[in-house]
N, C-alpha and C positions, 0 to 999 in steps of 0.2 A: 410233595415238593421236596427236591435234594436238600439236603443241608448245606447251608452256606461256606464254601470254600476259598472266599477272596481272589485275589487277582494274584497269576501266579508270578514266581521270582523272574526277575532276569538271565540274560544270558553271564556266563560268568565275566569276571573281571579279565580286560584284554580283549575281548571281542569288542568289534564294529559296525556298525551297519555302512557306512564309508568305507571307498577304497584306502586300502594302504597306498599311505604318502599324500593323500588328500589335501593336504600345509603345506607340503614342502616349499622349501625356499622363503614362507610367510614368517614372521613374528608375530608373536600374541605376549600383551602387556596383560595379566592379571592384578587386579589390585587385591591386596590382603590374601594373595595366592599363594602363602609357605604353609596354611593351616586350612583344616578345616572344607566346607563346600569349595571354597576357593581351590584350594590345592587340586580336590578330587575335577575341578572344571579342568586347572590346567593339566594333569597327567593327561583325558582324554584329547588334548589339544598333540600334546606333544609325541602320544601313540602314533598320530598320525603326520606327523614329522614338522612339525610347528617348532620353532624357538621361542622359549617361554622366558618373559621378562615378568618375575617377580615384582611387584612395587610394592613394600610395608616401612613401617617405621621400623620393625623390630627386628635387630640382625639375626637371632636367633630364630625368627620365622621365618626370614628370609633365606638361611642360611640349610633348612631344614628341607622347604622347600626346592631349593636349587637341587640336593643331593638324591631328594627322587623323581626328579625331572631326569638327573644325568643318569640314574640306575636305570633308566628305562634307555638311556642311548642315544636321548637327544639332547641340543645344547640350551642351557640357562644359564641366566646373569638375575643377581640381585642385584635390587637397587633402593639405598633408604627415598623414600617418598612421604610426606606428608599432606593428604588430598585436603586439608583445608586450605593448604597456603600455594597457590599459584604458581611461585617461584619456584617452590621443592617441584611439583607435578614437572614445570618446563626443564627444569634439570633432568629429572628422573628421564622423561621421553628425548631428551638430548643425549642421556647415559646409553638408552636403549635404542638409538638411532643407529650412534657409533661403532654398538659393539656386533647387531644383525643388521642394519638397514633400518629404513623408516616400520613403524609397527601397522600391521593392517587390519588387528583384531582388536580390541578393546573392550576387556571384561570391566565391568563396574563393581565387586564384589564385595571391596572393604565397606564397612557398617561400623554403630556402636548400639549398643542396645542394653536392657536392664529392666527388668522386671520393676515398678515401680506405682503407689497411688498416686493419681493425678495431685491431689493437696499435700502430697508428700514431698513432689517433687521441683528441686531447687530452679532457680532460673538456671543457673549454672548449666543443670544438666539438663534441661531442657534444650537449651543453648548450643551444646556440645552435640547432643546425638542429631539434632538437625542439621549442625555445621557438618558435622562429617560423612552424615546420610546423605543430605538432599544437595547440599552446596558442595562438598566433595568429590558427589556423581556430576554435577553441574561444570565444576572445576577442568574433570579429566576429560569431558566430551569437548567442552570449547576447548583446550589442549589438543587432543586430539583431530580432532574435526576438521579446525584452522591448520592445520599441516597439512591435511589431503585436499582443502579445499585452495590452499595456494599451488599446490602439483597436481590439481584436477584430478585426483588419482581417486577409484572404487576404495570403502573401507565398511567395514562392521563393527558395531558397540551392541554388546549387551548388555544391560543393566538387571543387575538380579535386585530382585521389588518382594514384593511381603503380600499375602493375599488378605491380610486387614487394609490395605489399602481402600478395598474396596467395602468392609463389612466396619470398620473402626479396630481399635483395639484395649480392649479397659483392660488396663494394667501396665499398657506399652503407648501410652499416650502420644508420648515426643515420637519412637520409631513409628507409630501407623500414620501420625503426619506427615512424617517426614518421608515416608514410602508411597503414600499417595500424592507425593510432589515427585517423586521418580516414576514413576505411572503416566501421570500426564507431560511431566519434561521429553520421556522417552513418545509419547504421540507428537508431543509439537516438535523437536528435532526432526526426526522421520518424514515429514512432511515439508520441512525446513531446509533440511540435506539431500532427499532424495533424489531432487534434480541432478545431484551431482552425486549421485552413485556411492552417496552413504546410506547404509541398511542401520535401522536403532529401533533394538526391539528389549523387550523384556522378559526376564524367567523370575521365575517362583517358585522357589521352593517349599514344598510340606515338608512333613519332621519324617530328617535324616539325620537320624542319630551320628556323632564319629568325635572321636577323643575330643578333638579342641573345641568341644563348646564352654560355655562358660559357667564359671560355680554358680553362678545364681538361674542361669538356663537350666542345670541341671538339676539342680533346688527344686524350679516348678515344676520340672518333668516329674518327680519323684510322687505328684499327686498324682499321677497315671501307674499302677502299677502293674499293669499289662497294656503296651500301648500297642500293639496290634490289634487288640480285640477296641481299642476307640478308634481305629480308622475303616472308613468301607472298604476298603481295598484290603484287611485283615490282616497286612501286615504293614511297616512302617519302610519308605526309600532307601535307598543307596547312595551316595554319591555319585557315581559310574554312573545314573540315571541321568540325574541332573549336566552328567558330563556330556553325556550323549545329546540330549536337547540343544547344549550349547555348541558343538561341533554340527550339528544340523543348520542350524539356525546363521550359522557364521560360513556353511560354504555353497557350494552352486547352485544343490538342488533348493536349498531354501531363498534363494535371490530373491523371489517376488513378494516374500513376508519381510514386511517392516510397520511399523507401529504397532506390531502386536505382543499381547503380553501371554506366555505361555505358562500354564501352570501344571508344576509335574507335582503332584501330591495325593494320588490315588482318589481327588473327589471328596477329599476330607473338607476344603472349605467350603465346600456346595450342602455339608450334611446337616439335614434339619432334622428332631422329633415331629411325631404324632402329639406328642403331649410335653409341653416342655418342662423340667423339671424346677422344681423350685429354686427362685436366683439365691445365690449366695455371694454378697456383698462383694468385690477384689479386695479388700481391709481386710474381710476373715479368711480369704481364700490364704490371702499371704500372710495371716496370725500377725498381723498388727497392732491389732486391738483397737480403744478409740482412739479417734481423732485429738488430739492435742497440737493448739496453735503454738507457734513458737511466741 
Protein backbone atom coordinates (compact mmCIF):
# COMPACT_ATOMS: atom_id res chain seq x y z
CA UNK A 1 0.00 0.00 0.00
CA UNK A 2 1.39 3.69 -0.97
CA UNK A 3 2.01 5.84 1.84
CA UNK A 4 -0.47 8.29 2.60
CA UNK A 5 -0.15 11.55 0.73
CA UNK A 6 -3.50 13.63 1.40
CA UNK A 7 -5.36 15.61 -0.84
CA UNK A 8 -3.38 17.74 -2.88
CA UNK A 9 -3.10 21.79 -2.72
CA UNK A 10 -5.13 24.09 -4.87
CA UNK A 11 -4.80 25.97 -7.70
CA UNK A 12 -3.05 29.20 -6.63
CA UNK A 13 -4.45 32.23 -5.39
CA UNK A 14 -6.36 34.25 -8.47
CA UNK A 15 -7.54 31.51 -10.26
CA UNK A 16 -11.26 30.45 -11.06
CA UNK A 17 -13.30 27.88 -12.06
CA UNK A 18 -16.04 30.82 -13.15
CA UNK A 19 -15.87 32.98 -15.93
CA UNK A 20 -14.33 36.32 -15.65
CA UNK A 21 -16.93 38.88 -14.86
CA UNK A 22 -19.18 36.34 -13.64
CA UNK A 23 -20.76 39.39 -10.90
CA UNK A 24 -20.56 41.86 -13.00
CA UNK A 25 -22.85 44.66 -12.46
CA UNK A 26 -24.11 42.44 -8.93
CA UNK A 27 -23.35 43.61 -5.38
CA UNK A 28 -22.46 41.31 -2.49
CA UNK A 29 -22.97 42.57 1.20
CA UNK A 30 -20.46 40.41 3.36
CA UNK A 31 -20.97 40.55 6.98
CA UNK A 32 -17.74 40.64 9.07
CA UNK A 33 -16.05 40.77 5.54
CA UNK A 34 -12.84 43.32 6.44
CA UNK A 35 -11.09 40.12 8.14
CA UNK A 36 -10.59 36.87 8.24
CA UNK A 37 -12.96 33.72 6.13
CA UNK A 38 -15.15 36.69 5.53
CA UNK A 39 -12.66 38.80 3.68
CA UNK A 40 -11.04 35.86 1.82
CA UNK A 41 -15.20 34.93 0.61
CA UNK A 42 -15.37 38.61 -0.42
CA UNK A 43 -12.05 39.04 -2.63
CA UNK A 44 -13.21 35.75 -4.56
CA UNK A 45 -16.54 37.60 -5.18
CA UNK A 46 -15.12 40.74 -6.32
CA UNK A 47 -12.18 38.79 -8.68
CA UNK A 48 -15.04 38.21 -10.49
CA UNK A 49 -16.39 41.72 -10.79
CA UNK A 50 -18.98 41.89 -7.82
CA UNK A 51 -19.05 45.21 -5.73
CA UNK A 52 -18.31 44.31 -2.21
CA UNK A 53 -20.20 45.93 0.61
CA UNK A 54 -18.42 45.34 3.65
CA UNK A 55 -20.89 45.36 6.87
CA UNK A 56 -18.89 45.35 10.51
CA UNK A 57 -19.03 47.24 13.59
CA UNK A 58 -15.32 47.97 13.35
CA UNK A 59 -13.99 50.84 11.00
CA UNK A 60 -10.73 49.36 11.20
CA UNK A 61 -11.98 46.12 9.68
CA UNK A 62 -13.99 47.66 7.60
CA UNK A 63 -11.61 49.97 6.42
CA UNK A 64 -8.92 47.01 5.77
CA UNK A 65 -11.21 45.29 4.05
CA UNK A 66 -12.40 47.82 1.51
CA UNK A 67 -8.59 48.46 0.60
CA UNK A 68 -8.08 44.93 -0.69
CA UNK A 69 -11.29 44.76 -2.35
CA UNK A 70 -10.05 48.13 -4.21
CA UNK A 71 -6.29 46.47 -4.80
CA UNK A 72 -7.89 43.88 -6.73
CA UNK A 73 -9.70 46.75 -9.10
CA UNK A 74 -13.11 46.41 -8.01
CA UNK A 75 -15.28 48.71 -6.08
CA UNK A 76 -16.13 48.58 -2.06
CA UNK A 77 -17.91 50.60 0.44
CA UNK A 78 -17.84 50.01 4.17
CA UNK A 79 -20.46 50.29 6.16
CA UNK A 80 -20.75 50.27 10.18
CA UNK A 81 -23.54 47.60 10.70
CA UNK A 82 -24.63 45.99 13.85
CA UNK A 83 -26.53 42.54 13.06
CA UNK A 84 -28.11 42.35 16.38
CA UNK A 85 -30.03 45.42 16.10
CA UNK A 86 -32.50 45.71 13.13
CA UNK A 87 -32.22 49.21 12.56
CA UNK A 88 -28.25 49.31 11.96
CA UNK A 89 -28.83 46.02 9.44
CA UNK A 90 -31.79 48.39 7.41
CA UNK A 91 -29.36 51.43 7.36
CA UNK A 92 -26.34 49.44 6.50
CA UNK A 93 -28.44 47.68 3.25
CA UNK A 94 -30.08 51.29 2.58
CA UNK A 95 -26.09 52.63 2.65
CA UNK A 96 -25.43 49.71 0.28
CA UNK A 97 -28.40 50.30 -2.02
CA UNK A 98 -27.43 53.86 -2.68
CA UNK A 99 -24.05 53.65 -3.32
CA UNK A 100 -24.22 50.07 -6.08
CA UNK A 101 -27.93 49.41 -6.41
CA UNK A 102 -30.00 46.89 -4.51
CA UNK A 103 -27.50 43.94 -3.07
CA UNK A 104 -28.17 40.40 -4.77
CA UNK A 105 -25.71 38.36 -2.77
CA UNK A 106 -25.74 38.02 0.90
CA UNK A 107 -23.06 36.39 2.82
CA UNK A 108 -24.05 35.65 6.58
CA UNK A 109 -20.34 35.53 7.87
CA UNK A 110 -20.17 37.68 11.10
CA UNK A 111 -20.17 35.37 14.23
CA UNK A 112 -18.85 35.54 18.04
CA UNK A 113 -17.37 32.73 19.52
CA UNK A 114 -14.98 31.78 22.59
CA UNK A 115 -13.75 28.79 23.73
CA UNK A 116 -15.48 28.38 27.01
CA UNK A 117 -16.92 25.31 29.94
CA UNK A 118 -20.52 24.99 29.82
CA UNK A 119 -20.58 25.78 33.94
CA UNK A 120 -18.28 28.47 33.19
CA UNK A 121 -20.24 30.19 31.10
CA UNK A 122 -22.13 33.63 32.01
CA UNK A 123 -25.67 34.21 30.80
CA UNK A 124 -24.26 37.25 29.49
CA UNK A 125 -22.21 35.31 27.07
CA UNK A 126 -24.38 32.88 26.30
CA UNK A 127 -26.76 35.51 25.45
CA UNK A 128 -24.30 37.37 23.21
CA UNK A 129 -22.90 34.81 20.87
CA UNK A 130 -26.44 33.40 20.13
CA UNK A 131 -27.77 37.10 19.66
CA UNK A 132 -25.18 37.62 17.10
CA UNK A 133 -24.83 34.05 15.57
CA UNK A 134 -28.31 32.84 15.21
CA UNK A 135 -30.44 36.18 15.53
CA UNK A 136 -27.98 38.25 13.52
CA UNK A 137 -28.07 35.66 10.57
CA UNK A 138 -31.91 35.75 11.23
CA UNK A 139 -31.76 39.60 11.18
CA UNK A 140 -29.80 40.21 7.82
CA UNK A 141 -31.98 37.36 5.79
CA UNK A 142 -35.52 39.02 6.76
CA UNK A 143 -33.47 42.37 5.78
CA UNK A 144 -32.47 41.22 2.99
CA UNK A 145 -35.13 38.79 1.66
CA UNK A 146 -38.11 41.47 2.28
CA UNK A 147 -36.46 43.72 -0.42
CA UNK A 148 -36.29 41.29 -3.19
CA UNK A 149 -39.44 39.90 -2.21
CA UNK A 150 -41.27 43.39 -2.59
CA UNK A 151 -39.32 43.86 -6.28
CA UNK A 152 -39.99 40.11 -7.01
CA UNK A 153 -36.48 40.18 -7.91
CA UNK A 154 -33.96 36.43 -7.91
CA UNK A 155 -31.34 36.75 -4.94
CA UNK A 156 -28.68 34.48 -3.01
CA UNK A 157 -27.81 34.14 0.94
CA UNK A 158 -25.18 32.17 2.31
CA UNK A 159 -24.91 31.60 5.69
CA UNK A 160 -21.66 30.11 6.77
CA UNK A 161 -22.56 27.50 9.76
CA UNK A 162 -20.19 25.38 11.92
CA UNK A 163 -20.09 21.55 11.30
CA UNK A 164 -20.72 20.87 15.28
CA UNK A 165 -23.92 21.95 14.36
CA UNK A 166 -24.50 18.68 13.61
CA UNK A 167 -22.10 16.55 16.10
CA UNK A 168 -22.43 19.25 19.38
CA UNK A 169 -19.63 21.05 20.44
CA UNK A 170 -18.14 20.73 24.32
CA UNK A 171 -16.38 23.65 24.78
CA UNK A 172 -18.37 25.97 22.24
CA UNK A 173 -21.65 25.30 23.75
CA UNK A 174 -23.49 28.82 22.98
CA UNK A 175 -21.75 28.89 19.20
CA UNK A 176 -22.78 24.94 18.33
CA UNK A 177 -26.26 26.03 19.40
CA UNK A 178 -26.34 28.71 18.04
CA UNK A 179 -25.01 27.16 14.48
CA UNK A 180 -27.46 24.54 14.48
CA UNK A 181 -30.27 27.22 14.45
CA UNK A 182 -28.37 28.56 11.19
CA UNK A 183 -28.57 25.07 9.74
CA UNK A 184 -32.01 24.64 10.08
CA UNK A 185 -33.13 28.76 9.57
CA UNK A 186 -31.00 28.35 6.16
CA UNK A 187 -33.47 24.79 5.24
CA UNK A 188 -36.71 26.69 6.40
CA UNK A 189 -36.00 30.03 4.40
CA UNK A 190 -34.98 27.98 1.19
CA UNK A 191 -38.15 26.39 1.20
CA UNK A 192 -39.80 29.71 2.27
CA UNK A 193 -38.19 31.84 -0.53
CA UNK A 194 -37.79 29.71 -3.18
CA UNK A 195 -40.85 30.33 -4.81
CA UNK A 196 -39.69 33.56 -5.45
CA UNK A 197 -36.24 32.95 -6.63
CA UNK A 198 -34.26 33.21 -3.50
CA UNK A 199 -31.40 30.55 -3.17
CA UNK A 200 -30.29 30.01 0.94
CA UNK A 201 -27.75 27.80 1.44
CA UNK A 202 -25.03 27.18 3.85
CA UNK A 203 -21.08 26.74 4.00
CA UNK A 204 -18.73 25.39 6.45
CA UNK A 205 -15.86 25.89 7.10
CA UNK A 206 -12.98 23.42 8.49
CA UNK A 207 -9.69 24.91 9.99
CA UNK A 208 -8.38 27.51 7.72
CA UNK A 209 -5.86 28.93 9.46
CA UNK A 210 -5.35 33.15 8.50
CA UNK A 211 -4.16 36.07 10.81
CA UNK A 212 -7.58 37.42 12.22
CA UNK A 213 -8.46 34.57 14.14
CA UNK A 214 -8.81 35.14 17.56
CA UNK A 215 -6.28 34.89 20.80
CA UNK A 216 -8.16 32.37 22.35
CA UNK A 217 -8.94 30.50 18.80
CA UNK A 218 -5.40 30.46 18.61
CA UNK A 219 -4.75 29.41 22.37
CA UNK A 220 -6.71 26.12 21.52
CA UNK A 221 -5.18 25.51 18.16
CA UNK A 222 -1.78 25.52 20.00
CA UNK A 223 -2.81 21.87 21.35
CA UNK A 224 -2.42 20.64 17.80
CA UNK A 225 1.06 20.97 16.92
CA UNK A 226 1.11 19.69 13.61
CA UNK A 227 -2.32 20.39 12.41
CA UNK A 228 -2.08 18.75 9.03
CA UNK A 229 -1.09 15.54 10.25
CA UNK A 230 -4.91 15.74 12.35
CA UNK A 231 -6.76 16.37 9.16
CA UNK A 232 -7.54 13.35 6.59
CA UNK A 233 -7.06 15.47 3.98
CA UNK A 234 -3.15 16.08 5.52
CA UNK A 235 -3.21 19.25 5.20
CA UNK A 236 -5.28 22.18 6.57
CA UNK A 237 -7.80 24.85 3.85
CA UNK A 238 -7.26 28.02 2.46
CA UNK A 239 -9.47 30.73 2.43
CA UNK A 240 -9.59 30.93 -1.49
CA UNK A 241 -11.38 27.48 -0.98
CA UNK A 242 -14.00 28.47 0.99
CA UNK A 243 -14.02 31.54 -1.50
CA UNK A 244 -14.57 29.32 -4.30
CA UNK A 245 -17.50 27.37 -2.85
CA UNK A 246 -19.17 30.51 -2.22
CA UNK A 247 -18.93 32.09 -5.67
CA UNK A 248 -20.29 28.57 -6.99
CA UNK A 249 -22.99 28.37 -4.89
CA UNK A 250 -24.13 32.27 -5.44
CA UNK A 251 -24.02 31.97 -9.34
CA UNK A 252 -25.85 30.20 -12.38
CA UNK A 253 -24.46 27.00 -12.50
CA UNK A 254 -25.30 26.33 -8.76
CA UNK A 255 -29.14 27.68 -9.18
CA UNK A 256 -30.75 24.41 -8.44
CA UNK A 257 -28.88 23.89 -4.98
CA UNK A 258 -30.61 25.64 -2.15
CA UNK A 259 -31.21 24.37 1.28
CA UNK A 260 -27.99 22.83 1.28
CA UNK A 261 -25.30 22.88 3.50
CA UNK A 262 -21.89 22.54 1.95
CA UNK A 263 -18.87 21.48 3.87
CA UNK A 264 -15.41 22.33 2.69
CA UNK A 265 -13.00 20.83 5.30
CA UNK A 266 -11.18 17.95 3.82
CA UNK A 267 -13.64 15.39 5.70
CA UNK A 268 -12.23 16.21 8.98
CA UNK A 269 -15.79 16.45 10.60
CA UNK A 270 -16.77 12.99 9.29
CA UNK A 271 -13.29 11.53 11.14
CA UNK A 272 -13.76 8.73 13.35
CA UNK A 273 -11.09 6.22 15.38
CA UNK A 274 -10.98 2.45 15.33
CA UNK A 275 -10.33 2.78 18.89
CA UNK A 276 -11.26 6.01 20.59
CA UNK A 277 -8.76 7.49 22.80
CA UNK A 278 -9.29 8.08 26.26
CA UNK A 279 -11.77 11.30 27.07
CA UNK A 280 -10.08 14.17 28.60
CA UNK A 281 -12.39 16.25 30.47
CA UNK A 282 -12.99 20.17 28.22
CA UNK A 283 -11.96 21.61 32.24
CA UNK A 284 -8.40 19.91 31.55
CA UNK A 285 -8.32 20.30 28.05
CA UNK A 286 -8.44 24.18 28.80
CA UNK A 287 -6.29 23.84 32.43
CA UNK A 288 -9.17 25.09 34.31
CA UNK A 289 -8.77 23.02 37.05
CA UNK A 290 -11.83 22.40 39.36
CA UNK A 291 -15.07 23.51 39.17
CA UNK A 292 -15.63 26.38 41.76
CA UNK A 293 -19.28 27.88 41.94
CA UNK A 294 -19.33 31.44 42.31
Amino acid sequence: MANPVGIGQPPAEGASALQSGTFDGLTVVVTGGGTGLGKGIALEFARLGAAIVIASRGEQHRAAGVTAIEELGARALGVHCDIRDPDSIAAAFGAAEAAFGCPSILVNNAAANFPVPAEDMSPNAWRTVVDITLNGTFFCCREFGRRHLSRGTAASIINVGASYAWTGGPGFAHSAAAKAGVKNLTESLAVEWGPYGIQVNCLVPGLIPHEDMTAAIQENLLGTPDKSLSQPAFRTGHPRELGWAATFLASEYGRFITGHTLVVDGANWQRRSLVNPPVTPIRDQMGRGEFQPD
